[in-house]
C-alpha positions as a Markdown table, in Angstrom:
| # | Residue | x | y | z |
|---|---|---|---|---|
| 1 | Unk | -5.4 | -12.5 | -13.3 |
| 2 | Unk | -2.7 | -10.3 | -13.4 |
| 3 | Unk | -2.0 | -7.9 | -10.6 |
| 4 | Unk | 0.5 | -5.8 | -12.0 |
| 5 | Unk | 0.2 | -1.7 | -10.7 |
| 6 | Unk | -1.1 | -0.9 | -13.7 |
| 7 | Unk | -4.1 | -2.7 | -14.5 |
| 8 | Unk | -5.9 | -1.8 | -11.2 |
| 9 | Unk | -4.3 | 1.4 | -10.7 |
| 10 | Unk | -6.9 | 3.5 | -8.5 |
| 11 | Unk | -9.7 | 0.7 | -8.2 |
| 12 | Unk | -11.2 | 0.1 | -4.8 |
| 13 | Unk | -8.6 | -1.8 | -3.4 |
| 14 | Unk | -5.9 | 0.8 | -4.6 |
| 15 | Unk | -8.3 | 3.4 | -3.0 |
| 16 | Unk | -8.4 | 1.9 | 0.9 |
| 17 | Unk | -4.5 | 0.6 | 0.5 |
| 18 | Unk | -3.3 | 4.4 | -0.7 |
| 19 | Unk | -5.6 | 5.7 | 2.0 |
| 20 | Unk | -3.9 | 3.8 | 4.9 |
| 21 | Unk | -0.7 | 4.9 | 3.3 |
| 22 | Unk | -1.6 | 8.1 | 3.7 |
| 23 | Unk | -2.5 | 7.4 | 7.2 |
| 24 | Unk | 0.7 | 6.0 | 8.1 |
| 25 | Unk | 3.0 | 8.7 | 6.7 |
| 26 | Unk | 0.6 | 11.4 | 8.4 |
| 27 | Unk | 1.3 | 9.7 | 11.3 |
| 28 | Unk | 4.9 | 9.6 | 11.2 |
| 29 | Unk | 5.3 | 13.1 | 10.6 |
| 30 | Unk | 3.8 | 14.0 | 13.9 |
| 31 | Unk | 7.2 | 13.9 | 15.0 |
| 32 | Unk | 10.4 | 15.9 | 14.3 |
| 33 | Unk | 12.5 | 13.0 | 13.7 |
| 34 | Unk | 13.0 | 11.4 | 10.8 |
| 35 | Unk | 11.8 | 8.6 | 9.0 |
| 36 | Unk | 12.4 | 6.2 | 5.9 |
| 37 | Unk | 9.6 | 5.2 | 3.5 |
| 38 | Unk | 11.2 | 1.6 | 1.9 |
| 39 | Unk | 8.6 | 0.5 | -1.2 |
| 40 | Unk | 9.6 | -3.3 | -2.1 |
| 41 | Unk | 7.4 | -3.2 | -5.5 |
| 42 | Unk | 7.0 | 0.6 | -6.3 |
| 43 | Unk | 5.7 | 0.0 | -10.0 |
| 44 | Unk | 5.7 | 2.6 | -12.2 |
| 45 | Unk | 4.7 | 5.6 | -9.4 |
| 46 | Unk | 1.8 | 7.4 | -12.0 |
| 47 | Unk | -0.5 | 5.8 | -14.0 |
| 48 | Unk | -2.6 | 6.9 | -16.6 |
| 49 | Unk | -6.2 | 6.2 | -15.7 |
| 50 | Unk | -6.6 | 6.1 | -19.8 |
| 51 | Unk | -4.4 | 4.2 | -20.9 |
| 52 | Unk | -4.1 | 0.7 | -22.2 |
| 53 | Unk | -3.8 | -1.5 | -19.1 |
| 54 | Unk | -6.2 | 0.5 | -16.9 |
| 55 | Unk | -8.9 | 0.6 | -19.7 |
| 56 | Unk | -8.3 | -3.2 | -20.1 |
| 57 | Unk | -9.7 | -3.4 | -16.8 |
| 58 | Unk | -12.1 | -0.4 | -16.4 |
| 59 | Unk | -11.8 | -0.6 | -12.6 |
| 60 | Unk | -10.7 | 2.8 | -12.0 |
| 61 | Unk | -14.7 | 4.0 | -12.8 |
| 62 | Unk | -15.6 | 1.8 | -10.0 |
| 63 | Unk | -12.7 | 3.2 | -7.6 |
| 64 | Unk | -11.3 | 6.6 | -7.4 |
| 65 | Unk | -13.7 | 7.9 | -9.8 |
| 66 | Unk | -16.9 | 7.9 | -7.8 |
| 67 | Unk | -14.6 | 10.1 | -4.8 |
| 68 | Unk | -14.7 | 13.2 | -6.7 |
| 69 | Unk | -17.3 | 14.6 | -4.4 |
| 70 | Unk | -16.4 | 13.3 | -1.3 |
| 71 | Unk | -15.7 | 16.4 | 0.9 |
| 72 | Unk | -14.7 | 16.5 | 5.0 |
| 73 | Unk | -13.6 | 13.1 | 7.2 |
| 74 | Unk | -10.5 | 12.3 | 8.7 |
| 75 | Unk | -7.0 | 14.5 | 7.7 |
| 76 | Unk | -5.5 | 11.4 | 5.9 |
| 77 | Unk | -9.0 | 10.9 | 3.2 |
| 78 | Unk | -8.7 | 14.8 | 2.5 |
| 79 | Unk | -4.9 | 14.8 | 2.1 |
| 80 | Unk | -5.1 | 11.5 | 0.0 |
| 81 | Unk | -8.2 | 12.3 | -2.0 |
| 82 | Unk | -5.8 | 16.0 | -2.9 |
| 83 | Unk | -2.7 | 14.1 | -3.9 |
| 84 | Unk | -4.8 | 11.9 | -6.0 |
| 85 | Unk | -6.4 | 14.9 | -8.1 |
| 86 | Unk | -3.8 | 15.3 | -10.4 |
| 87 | Unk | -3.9 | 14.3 | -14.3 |
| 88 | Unk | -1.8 | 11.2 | -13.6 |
| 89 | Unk | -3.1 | 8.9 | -10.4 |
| 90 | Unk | -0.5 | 8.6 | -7.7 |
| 91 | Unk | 0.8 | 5.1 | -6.9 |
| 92 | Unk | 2.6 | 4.5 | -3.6 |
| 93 | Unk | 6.1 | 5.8 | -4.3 |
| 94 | Unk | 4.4 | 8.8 | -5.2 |
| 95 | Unk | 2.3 | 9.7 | -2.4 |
| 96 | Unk | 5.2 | 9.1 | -0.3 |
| 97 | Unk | 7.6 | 11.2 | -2.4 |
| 98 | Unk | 4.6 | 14.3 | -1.6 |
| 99 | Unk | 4.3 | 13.7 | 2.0 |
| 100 | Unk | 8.2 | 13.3 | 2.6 |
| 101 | Unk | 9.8 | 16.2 | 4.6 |
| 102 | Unk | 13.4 | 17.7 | 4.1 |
| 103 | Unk | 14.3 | 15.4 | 7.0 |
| 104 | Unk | 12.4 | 11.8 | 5.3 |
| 105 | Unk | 13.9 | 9.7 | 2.8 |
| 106 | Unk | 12.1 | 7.2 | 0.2 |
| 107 | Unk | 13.4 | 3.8 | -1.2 |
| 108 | Unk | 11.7 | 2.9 | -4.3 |
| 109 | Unk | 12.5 | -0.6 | -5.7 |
| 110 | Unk | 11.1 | -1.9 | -8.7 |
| 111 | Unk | 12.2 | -4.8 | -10.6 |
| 112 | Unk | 11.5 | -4.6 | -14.2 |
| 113 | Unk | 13.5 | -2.5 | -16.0 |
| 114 | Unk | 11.0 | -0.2 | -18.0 |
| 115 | Unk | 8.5 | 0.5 | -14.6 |
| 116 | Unk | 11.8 | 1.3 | -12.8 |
| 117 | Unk | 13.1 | 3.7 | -15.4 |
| 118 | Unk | 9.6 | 5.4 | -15.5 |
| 119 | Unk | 9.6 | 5.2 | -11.8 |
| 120 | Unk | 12.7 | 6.9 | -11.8 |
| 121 | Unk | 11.2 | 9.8 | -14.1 |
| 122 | Unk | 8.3 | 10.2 | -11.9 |
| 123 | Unk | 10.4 | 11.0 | -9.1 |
| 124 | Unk | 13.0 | 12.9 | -10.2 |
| 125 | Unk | 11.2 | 16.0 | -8.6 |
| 126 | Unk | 11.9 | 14.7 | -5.3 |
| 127 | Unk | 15.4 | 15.0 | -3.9 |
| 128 | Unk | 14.7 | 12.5 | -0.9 |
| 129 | Unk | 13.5 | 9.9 | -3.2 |
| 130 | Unk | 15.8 | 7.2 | -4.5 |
| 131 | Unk | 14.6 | 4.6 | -7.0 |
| 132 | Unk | 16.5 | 1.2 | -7.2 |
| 133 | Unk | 16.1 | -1.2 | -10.2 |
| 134 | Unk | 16.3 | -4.5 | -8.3 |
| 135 | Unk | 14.4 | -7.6 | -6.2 |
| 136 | Unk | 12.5 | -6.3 | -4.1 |
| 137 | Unk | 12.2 | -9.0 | -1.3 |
| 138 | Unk | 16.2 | -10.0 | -1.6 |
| 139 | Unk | 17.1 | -5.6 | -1.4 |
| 140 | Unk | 14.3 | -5.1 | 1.7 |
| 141 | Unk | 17.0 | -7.0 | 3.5 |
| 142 | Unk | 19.6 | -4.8 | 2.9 |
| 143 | Unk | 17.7 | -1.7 | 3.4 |
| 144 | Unk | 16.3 | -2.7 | 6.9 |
| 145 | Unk | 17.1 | -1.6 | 10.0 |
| 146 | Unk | 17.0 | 2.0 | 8.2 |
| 147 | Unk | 19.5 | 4.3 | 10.1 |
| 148 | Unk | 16.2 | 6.7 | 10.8 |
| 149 | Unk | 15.2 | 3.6 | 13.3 |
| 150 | Unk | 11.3 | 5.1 | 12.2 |
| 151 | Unk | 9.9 | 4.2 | 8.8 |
| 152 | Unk | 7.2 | 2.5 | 6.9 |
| 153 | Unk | 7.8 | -0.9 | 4.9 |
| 154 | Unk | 5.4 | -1.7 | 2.0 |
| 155 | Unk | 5.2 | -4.8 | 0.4 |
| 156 | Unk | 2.9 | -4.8 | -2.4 |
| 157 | Unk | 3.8 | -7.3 | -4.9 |
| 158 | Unk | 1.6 | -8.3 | -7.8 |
| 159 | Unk | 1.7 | -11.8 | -7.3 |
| 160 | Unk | 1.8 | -12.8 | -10.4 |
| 161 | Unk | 3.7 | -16.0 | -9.2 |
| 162 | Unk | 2.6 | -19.0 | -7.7 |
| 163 | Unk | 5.2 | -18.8 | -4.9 |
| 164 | Unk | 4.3 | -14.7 | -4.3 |
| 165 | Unk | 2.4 | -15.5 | -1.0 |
| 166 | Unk | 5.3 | -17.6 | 0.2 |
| 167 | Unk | 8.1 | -15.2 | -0.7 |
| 168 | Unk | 6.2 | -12.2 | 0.6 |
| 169 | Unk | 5.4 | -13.9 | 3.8 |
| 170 | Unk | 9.3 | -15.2 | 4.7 |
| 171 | Unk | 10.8 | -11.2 | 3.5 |
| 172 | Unk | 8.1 | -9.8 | 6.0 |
| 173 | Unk | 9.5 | -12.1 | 8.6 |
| 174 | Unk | 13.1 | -11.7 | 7.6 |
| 175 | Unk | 12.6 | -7.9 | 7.9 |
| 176 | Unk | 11.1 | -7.6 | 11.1 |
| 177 | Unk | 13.4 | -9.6 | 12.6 |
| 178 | Unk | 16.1 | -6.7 | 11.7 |
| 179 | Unk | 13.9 | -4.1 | 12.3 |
| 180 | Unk | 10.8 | -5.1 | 14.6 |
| 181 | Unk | 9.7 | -0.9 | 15.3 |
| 182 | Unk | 8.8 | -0.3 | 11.8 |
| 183 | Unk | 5.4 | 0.0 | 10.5 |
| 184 | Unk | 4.8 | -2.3 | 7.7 |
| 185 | Unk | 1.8 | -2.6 | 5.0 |
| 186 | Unk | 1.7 | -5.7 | 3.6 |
| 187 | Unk | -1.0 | -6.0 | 0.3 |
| 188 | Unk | -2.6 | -9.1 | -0.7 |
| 189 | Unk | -5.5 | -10.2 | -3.4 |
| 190 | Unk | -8.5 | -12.4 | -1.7 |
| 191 | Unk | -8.9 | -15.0 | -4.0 |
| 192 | Unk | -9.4 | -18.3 | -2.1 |
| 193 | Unk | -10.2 | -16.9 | 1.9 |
| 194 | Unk | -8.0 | -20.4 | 2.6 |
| 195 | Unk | -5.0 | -18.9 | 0.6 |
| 196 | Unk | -5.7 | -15.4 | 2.3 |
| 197 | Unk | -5.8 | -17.3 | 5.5 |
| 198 | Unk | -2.5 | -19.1 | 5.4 |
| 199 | Unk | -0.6 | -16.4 | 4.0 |
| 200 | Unk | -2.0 | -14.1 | 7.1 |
| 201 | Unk | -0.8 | -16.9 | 9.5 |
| 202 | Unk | 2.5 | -17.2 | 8.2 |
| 203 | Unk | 3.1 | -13.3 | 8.3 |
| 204 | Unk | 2.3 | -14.1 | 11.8 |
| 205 | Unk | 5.5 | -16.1 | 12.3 |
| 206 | Unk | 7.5 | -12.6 | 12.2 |
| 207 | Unk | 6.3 | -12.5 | 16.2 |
| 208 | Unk | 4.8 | -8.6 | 15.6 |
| 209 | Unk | 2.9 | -7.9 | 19.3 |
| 210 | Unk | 0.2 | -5.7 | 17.2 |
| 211 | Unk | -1.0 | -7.0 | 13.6 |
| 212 | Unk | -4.2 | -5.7 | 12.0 |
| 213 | Unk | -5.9 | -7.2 | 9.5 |
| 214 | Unk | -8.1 | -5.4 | 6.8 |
| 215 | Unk | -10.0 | -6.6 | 4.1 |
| 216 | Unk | -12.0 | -4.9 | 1.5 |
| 217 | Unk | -14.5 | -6.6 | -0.7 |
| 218 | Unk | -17.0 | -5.8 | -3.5 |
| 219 | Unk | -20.8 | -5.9 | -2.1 |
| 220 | Unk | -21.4 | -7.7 | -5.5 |
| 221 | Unk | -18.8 | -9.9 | -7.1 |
| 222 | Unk | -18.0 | -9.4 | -10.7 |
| 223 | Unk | -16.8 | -12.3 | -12.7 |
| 224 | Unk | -12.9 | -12.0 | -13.9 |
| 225 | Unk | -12.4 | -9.3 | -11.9 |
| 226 | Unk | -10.5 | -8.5 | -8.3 |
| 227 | Unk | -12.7 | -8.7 | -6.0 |
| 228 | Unk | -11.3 | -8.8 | -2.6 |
| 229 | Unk | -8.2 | -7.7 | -1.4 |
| 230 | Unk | -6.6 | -7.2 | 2.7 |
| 231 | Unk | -3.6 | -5.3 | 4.0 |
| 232 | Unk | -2.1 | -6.4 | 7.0 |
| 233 | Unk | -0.7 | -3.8 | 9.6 |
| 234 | Unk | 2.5 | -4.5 | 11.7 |
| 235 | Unk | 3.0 | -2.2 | 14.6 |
| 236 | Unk | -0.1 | -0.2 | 13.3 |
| 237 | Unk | 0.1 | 3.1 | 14.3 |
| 238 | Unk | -2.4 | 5.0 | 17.5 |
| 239 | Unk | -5.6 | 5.8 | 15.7 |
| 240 | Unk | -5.1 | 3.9 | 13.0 |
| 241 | Unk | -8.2 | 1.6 | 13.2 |
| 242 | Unk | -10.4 | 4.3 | 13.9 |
| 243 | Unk | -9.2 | 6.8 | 11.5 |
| 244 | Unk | -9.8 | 3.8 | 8.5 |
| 245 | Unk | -12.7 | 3.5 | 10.1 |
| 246 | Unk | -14.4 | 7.1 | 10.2 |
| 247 | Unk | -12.9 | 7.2 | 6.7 |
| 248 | Unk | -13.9 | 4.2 | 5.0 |
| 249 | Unk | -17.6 | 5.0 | 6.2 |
| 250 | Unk | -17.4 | 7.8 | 4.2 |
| 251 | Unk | -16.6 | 6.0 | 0.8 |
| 252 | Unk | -17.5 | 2.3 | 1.0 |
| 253 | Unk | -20.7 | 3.1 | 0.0 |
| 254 | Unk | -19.9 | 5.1 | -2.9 |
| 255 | Unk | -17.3 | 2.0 | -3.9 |
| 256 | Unk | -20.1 | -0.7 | -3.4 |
| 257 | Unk | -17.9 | -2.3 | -1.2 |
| 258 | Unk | -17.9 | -3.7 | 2.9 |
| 259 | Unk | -14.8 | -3.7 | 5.0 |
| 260 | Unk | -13.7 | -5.7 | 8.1 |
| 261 | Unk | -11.2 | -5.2 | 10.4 |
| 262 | Unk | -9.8 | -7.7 | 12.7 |
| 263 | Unk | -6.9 | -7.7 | 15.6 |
| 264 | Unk | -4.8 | -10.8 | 14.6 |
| 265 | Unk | -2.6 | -10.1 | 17.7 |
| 266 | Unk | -2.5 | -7.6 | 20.4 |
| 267 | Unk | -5.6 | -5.2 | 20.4 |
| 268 | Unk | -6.2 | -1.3 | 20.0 |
């Protein structure tokens, strides 16, 4: 299955990882000082909900389209649920870009070269946003601590290769140990709860005092499609949980889908 951006752009999975993006960077701007936004695997920042990859997969019907309604909740579903109104769907890089101040900064990386050069166009509105065509595990490195000393990481590969849970796992530990205040968002697909499992342990390693696990699955599994996927939050920030929370009861049942949170270390 291929993971890439575009082919699950706004499916459920997309909808509950944007949303605790959203949560994060609302967060952050609570304070007057600045922060840094650092996107390992940015994509391509828009996507067409029409087009040829996302109608390859259809999953956007059974995502962001069945929130058109949804009205009240937390500040982070109303703000997200906004941003994502727009003709294009907003990826990460974008939503960040949108919630930056004249004080924030954004790192975009993306690796292939047509993604990052659309990436590139998609941001050109926004001054604070810089877009880097390389690696992203091997440029996190270089990019961490950030001089802001407040940020959000995301790491949200598409794991297209068999070595993607090991790579991911080893730059999450190799950042933190260079920059153990940030907030990071780490993405992963549920295919085998095993695999999930051991990748969750080795993120682990990286020694964070506060790591929150959340996965999101279908209520009914559909053959060839994703159908589970987790996040896992480093240093998550106060009110996180039970922001996600109050939120997520608001749209998992339109989205057919069941959440669980668990504490892998520390507690709320």
């Amino acid at each position: 299955m291929n993971y890439r951006h575009a082919y699950h752009a706004g499916n459920f999975a997309d909808v509950v990882k944007h949303l605790a993006v959203v949560g994060v960077l609302q967060h952050l701007r609570k304070k007057a000082a600045a922060f840094a936004v650092i996107d390992s695997h940015a994509g391509c920042g828009a996507y067409n909900l029409s087009g040829l990859e996302a109608s390859r997969t259809g999953e956007a019907a059974e995502g962001i389209a069945r929130l058109t309604n949804v009205s009240g909740g937390p500040a982070a579903l109303t703000s997200y649920l906004e941003l994502a109104k727009g003709a294009r769907y907003p990826g990460s890089p974008l939503l960040a870009a949108q919630l930056l101040r004249p004080q924030d900064r954004l790192v975009a990386i993306e690796k292939h070269p047509e993604d990052a050069a659309t990436l590139a166009a998609t941001l050109r509105p926004y001054p604070k946003a810089r877009v880097e065509e390389a690696d992203g595990y091997r440029r996190l490195l270089g990019l961490v601590p950030p001089p802001e000393r407040r940020g959000l990481i995301l790491i949200d590969p598409s794991y297209e290769s068999p070595d993607e849970f090991r790579e991911a796992a080893s730059a999450v530990a190799a950042a933190y140990r260079r920059f153990a205040t940030g907030i990071y968002l780490i993405w992963f697909p549920i295919k085998s709860t095993a695999e999930a499992n051991s990748f969750c342990g080795e993120v682990l390693t990286a020694g964070a005092a506060k790591v929150l696990r959340l996965d999101i699955s279908r209520c009914q599994m559909v053959a060839g499609k994703l159908n589970a996927a987790g996040l896992l939050v480093l240093n998550p920030p106060w009110q996180f949980e039970p922001d996600m929370r109050a939120s997520l009861d608001l749209i998992l049942p339109r989205l057919e889908c069941e959440a669980r949170f668990d504490w892998l270390a520390g507690s709320p």
